[in-house]
Residue frames relative to the residue before (quaternion, step in Angstrom):
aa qw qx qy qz dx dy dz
X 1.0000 0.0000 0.0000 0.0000 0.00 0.00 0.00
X 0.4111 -0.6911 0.5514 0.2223 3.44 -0.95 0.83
X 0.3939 -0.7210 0.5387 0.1866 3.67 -1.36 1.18
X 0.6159 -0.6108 0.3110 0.3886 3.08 -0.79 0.10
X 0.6603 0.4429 -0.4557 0.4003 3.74 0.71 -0.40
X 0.3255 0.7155 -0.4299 0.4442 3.84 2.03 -0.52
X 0.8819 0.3102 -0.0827 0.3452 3.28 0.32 -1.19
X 0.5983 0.3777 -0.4427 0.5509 3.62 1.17 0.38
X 0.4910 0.5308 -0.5213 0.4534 3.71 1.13 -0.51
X 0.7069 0.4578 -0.3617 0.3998 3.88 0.50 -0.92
X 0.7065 0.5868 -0.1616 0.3612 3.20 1.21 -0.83
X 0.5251 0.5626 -0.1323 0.6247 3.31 1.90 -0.34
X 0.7979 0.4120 -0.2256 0.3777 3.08 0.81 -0.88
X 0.5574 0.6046 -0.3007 0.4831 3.06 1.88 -0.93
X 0.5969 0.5589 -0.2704 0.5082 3.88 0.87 -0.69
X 0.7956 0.3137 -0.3341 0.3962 3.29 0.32 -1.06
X 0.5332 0.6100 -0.4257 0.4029 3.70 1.57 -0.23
X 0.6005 0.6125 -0.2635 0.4415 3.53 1.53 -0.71
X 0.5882 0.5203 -0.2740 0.5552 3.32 1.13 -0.95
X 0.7050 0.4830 -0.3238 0.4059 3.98 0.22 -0.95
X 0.7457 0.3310 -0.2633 0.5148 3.76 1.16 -0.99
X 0.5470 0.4035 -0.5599 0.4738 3.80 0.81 0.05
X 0.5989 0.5483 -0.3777 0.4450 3.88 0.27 -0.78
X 0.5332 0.5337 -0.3322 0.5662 4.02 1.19 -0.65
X 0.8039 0.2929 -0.2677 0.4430 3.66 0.24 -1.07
X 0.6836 0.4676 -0.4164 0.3750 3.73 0.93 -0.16
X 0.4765 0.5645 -0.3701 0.5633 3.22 1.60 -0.49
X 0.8428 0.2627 -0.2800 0.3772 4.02 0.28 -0.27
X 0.5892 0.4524 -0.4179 0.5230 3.58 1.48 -0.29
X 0.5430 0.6590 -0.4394 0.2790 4.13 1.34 -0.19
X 0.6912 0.4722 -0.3572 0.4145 3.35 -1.14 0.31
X 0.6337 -0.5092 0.2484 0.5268 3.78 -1.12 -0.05
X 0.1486 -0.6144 0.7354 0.2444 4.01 -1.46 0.18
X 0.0052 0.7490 -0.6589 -0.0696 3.49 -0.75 0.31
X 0.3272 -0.5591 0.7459 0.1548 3.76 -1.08 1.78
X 0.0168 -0.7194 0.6796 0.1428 3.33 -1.74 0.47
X 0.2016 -0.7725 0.5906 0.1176 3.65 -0.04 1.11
X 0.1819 -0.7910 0.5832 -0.0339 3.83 -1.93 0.74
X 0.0304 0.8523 -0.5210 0.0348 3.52 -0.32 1.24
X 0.0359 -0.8433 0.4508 0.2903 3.46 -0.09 0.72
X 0.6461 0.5800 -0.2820 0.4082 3.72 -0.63 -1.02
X 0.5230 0.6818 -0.4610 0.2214 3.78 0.62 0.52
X 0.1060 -0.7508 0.6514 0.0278 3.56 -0.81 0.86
X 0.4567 -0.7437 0.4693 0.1343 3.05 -1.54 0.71
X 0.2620 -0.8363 0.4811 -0.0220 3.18 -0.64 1.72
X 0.8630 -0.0022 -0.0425 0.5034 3.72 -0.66 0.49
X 0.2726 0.8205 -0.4102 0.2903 3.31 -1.08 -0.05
X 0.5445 -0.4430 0.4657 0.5390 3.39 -1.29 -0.84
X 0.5448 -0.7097 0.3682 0.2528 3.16 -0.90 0.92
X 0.2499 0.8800 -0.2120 0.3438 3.18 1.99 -0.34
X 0.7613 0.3291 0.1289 0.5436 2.90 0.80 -2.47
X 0.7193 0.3939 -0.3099 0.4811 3.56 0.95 0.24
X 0.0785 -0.6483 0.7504 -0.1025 3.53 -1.38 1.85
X 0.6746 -0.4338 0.5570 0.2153 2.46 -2.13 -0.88
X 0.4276 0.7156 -0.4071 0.3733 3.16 1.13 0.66
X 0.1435 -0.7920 0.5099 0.3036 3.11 -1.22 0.40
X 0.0856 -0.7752 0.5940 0.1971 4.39 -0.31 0.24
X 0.5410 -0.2749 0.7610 0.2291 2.73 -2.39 0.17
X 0.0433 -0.5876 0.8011 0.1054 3.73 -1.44 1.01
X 0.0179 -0.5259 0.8319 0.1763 3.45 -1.55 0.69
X 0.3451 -0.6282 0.6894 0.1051 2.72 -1.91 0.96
X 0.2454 -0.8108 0.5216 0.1011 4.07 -0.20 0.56
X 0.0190 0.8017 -0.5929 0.0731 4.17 0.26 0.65
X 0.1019 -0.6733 0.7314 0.0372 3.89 -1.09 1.03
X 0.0103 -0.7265 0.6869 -0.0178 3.32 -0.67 1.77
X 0.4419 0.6467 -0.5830 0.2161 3.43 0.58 0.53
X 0.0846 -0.7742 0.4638 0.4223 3.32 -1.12 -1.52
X 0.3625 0.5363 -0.6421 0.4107 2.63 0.12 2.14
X 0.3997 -0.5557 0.5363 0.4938 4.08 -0.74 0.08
X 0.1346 0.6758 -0.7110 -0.1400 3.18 -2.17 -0.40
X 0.4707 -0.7204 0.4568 0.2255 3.40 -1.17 0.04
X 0.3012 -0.7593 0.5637 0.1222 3.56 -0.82 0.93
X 0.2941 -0.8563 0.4240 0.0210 2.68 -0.35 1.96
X 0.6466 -0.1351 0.1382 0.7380 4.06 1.12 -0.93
X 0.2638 -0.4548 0.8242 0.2102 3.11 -1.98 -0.07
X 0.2650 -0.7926 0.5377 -0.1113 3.05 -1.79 1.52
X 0.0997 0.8452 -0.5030 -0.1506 3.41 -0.04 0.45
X 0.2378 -0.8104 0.5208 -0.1240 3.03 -1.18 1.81
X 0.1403 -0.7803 0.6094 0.0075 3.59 -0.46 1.56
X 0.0973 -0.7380 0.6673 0.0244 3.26 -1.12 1.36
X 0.4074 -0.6989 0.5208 0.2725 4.11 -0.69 0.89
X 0.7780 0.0302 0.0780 0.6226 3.95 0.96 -0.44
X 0.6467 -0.4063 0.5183 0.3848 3.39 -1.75 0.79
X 0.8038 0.3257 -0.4050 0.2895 3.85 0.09 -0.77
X 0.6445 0.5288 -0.3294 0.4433 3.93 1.30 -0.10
X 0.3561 0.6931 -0.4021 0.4809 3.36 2.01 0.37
X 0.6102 0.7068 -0.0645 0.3521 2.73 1.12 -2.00
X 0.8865 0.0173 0.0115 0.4623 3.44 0.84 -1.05
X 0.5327 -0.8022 0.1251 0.2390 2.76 1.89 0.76
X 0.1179 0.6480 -0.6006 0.4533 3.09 1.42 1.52
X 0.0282 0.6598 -0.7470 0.0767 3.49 -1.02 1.10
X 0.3943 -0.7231 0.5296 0.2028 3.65 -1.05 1.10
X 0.8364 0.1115 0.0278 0.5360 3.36 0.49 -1.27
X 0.0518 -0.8370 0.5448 0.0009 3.28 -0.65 1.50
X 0.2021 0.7757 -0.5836 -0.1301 3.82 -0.84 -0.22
X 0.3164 -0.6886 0.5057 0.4124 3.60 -0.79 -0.21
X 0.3428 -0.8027 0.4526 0.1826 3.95 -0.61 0.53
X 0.5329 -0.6569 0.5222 0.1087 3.51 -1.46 0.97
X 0.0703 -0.8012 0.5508 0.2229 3.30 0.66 0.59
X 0.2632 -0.7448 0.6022 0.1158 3.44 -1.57 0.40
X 0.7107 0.3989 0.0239 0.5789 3.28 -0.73 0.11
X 0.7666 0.4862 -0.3681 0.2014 3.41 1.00 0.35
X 0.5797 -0.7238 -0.0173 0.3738 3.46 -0.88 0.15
X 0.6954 0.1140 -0.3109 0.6377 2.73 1.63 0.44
X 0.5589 -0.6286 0.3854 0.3794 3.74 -1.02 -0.08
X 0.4666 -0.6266 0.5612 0.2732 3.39 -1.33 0.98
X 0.4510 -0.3269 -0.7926 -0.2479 1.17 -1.77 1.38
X 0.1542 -0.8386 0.5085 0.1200 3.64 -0.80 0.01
X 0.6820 -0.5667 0.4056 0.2216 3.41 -1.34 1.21
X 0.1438 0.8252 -0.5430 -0.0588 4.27 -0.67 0.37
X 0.3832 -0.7706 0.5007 0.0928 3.50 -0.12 1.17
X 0.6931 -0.5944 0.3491 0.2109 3.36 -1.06 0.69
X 0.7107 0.3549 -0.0540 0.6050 3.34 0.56 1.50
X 0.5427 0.6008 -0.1150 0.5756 3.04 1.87 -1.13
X 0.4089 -0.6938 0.5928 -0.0020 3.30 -1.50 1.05
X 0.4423 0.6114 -0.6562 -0.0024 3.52 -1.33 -0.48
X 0.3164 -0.7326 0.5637 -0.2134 2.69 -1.85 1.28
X 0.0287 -0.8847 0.4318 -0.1735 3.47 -0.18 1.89
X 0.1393 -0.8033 0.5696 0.1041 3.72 -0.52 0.15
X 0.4649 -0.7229 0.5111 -0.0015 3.44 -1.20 1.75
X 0.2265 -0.6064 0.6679 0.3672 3.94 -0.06 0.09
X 0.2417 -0.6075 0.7315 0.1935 3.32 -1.62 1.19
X 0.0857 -0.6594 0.7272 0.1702 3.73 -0.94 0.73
X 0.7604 -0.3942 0.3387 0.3894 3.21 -1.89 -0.08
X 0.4969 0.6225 -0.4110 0.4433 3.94 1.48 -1.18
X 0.6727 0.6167 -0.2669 0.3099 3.46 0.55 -1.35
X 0.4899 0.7603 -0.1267 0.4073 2.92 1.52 -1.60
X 0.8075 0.4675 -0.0052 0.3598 2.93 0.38 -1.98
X 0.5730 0.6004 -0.2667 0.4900 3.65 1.46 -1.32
X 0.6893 0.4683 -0.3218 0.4496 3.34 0.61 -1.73
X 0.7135 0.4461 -0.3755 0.3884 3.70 0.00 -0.56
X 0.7026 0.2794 -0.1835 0.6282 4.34 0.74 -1.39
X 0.9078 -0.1612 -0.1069 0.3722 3.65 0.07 1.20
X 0.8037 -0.4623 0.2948 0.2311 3.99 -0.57 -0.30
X 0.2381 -0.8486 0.4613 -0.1018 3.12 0.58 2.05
X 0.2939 0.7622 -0.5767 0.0072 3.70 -0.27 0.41
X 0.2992 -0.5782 0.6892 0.3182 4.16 -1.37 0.29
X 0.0379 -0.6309 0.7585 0.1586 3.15 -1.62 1.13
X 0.5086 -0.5423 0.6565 0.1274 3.18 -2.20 0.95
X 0.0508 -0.6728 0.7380 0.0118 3.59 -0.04 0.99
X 0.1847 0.6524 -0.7269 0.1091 3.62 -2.01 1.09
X 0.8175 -0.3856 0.3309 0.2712 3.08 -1.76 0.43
X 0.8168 0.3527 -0.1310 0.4374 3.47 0.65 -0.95
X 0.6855 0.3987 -0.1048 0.6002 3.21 1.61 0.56
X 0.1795 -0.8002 0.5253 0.2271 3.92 -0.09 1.17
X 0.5851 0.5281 -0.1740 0.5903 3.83 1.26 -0.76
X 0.5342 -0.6812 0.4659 0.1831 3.54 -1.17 1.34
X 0.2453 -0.7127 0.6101 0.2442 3.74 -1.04 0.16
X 0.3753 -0.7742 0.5009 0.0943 3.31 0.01 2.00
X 0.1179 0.7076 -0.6966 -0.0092 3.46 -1.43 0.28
X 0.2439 -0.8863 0.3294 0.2155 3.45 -0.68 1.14
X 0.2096 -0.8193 0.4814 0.2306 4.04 -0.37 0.41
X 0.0051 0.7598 -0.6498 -0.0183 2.86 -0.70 1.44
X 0.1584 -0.8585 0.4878 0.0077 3.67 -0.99 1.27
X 0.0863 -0.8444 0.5171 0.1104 3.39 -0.07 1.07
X 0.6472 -0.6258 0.3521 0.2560 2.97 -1.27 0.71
X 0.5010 -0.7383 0.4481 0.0557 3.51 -0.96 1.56
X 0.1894 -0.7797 0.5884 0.1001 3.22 -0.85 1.61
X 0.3834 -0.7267 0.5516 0.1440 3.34 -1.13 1.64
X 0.3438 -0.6869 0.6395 -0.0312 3.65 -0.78 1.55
């Protein structure tokens, strides 16, 4: 039979093991998470005639689910020839990108909760990558030495 001090030592110990791993997951879910969402094939529809060409873009959408701010520093576009040069981070074709069209300029500050929201010209090169291997936009920020990949996959556009 178990004594009582048997059983608050176990009982102490079991809590304080609870307490150390919840204090782990806030310590790793803290700070900013940014979701980066991709649309290619977008054209601009109504509006100010101003803002409307012939272009087609990539929208990244940029979402801080954390709750901490940080700053978006560039968007990157990063061509990888195979899953294994992901892997070890041989990227072939690099550039950094001008958003257009966006809603605010980089770099720029996103609060917890907070959005911003940019558009890439899709050329035809672009076009071409996404199909013979593995187009992705990275979100370079502050709260994060390593990009938040998102991959673009662009299929090919039936002209109506």
């Amino acid at each position: 039979m178990i004594n009582p001090t048997d059983a608050a030592a176990w009982w102490g110990a079991i809590v304080a093991t609870i307490a150390v791993v919840w204090d782990f997951v806030k310590w790793n879910r803290g700070g900013p998470r940014l979701r980066v969402h991709i649309a290619p094939n977008m054209v601009i529809v109504g509006g100010s005639p101003l803002l409307r060409d012939n272009n087609t873009y990539i929208r990244v959408d940029v979402r801080n689910n954390g709750d901490q701010k940080t700053t978006v520093n560039s968007l990157d576009v990063i061509f990888y020839s195979s899953w294994l040069d992901k892997i070890v981070g041989n990227g072939d074709y690099f550039f950094v990108a001008n958003p257009a069209l966006a809603s605010a300029a980089l770099p720029v500050g996103i609060g917890a909760g907070e959005q911003w929201s940019g558009n890439i010209i899709q050329t035809a090169e672009l076009e071409r990558k996404s199909r013979s291997g593995m187009l992705f936009v990275g979100v370079y920020h502050t709260g994060s030495l390593k990009p938040v990949l998102s991959r673009v996959r662009i299929q090919v556009r039936s002209e109506k």
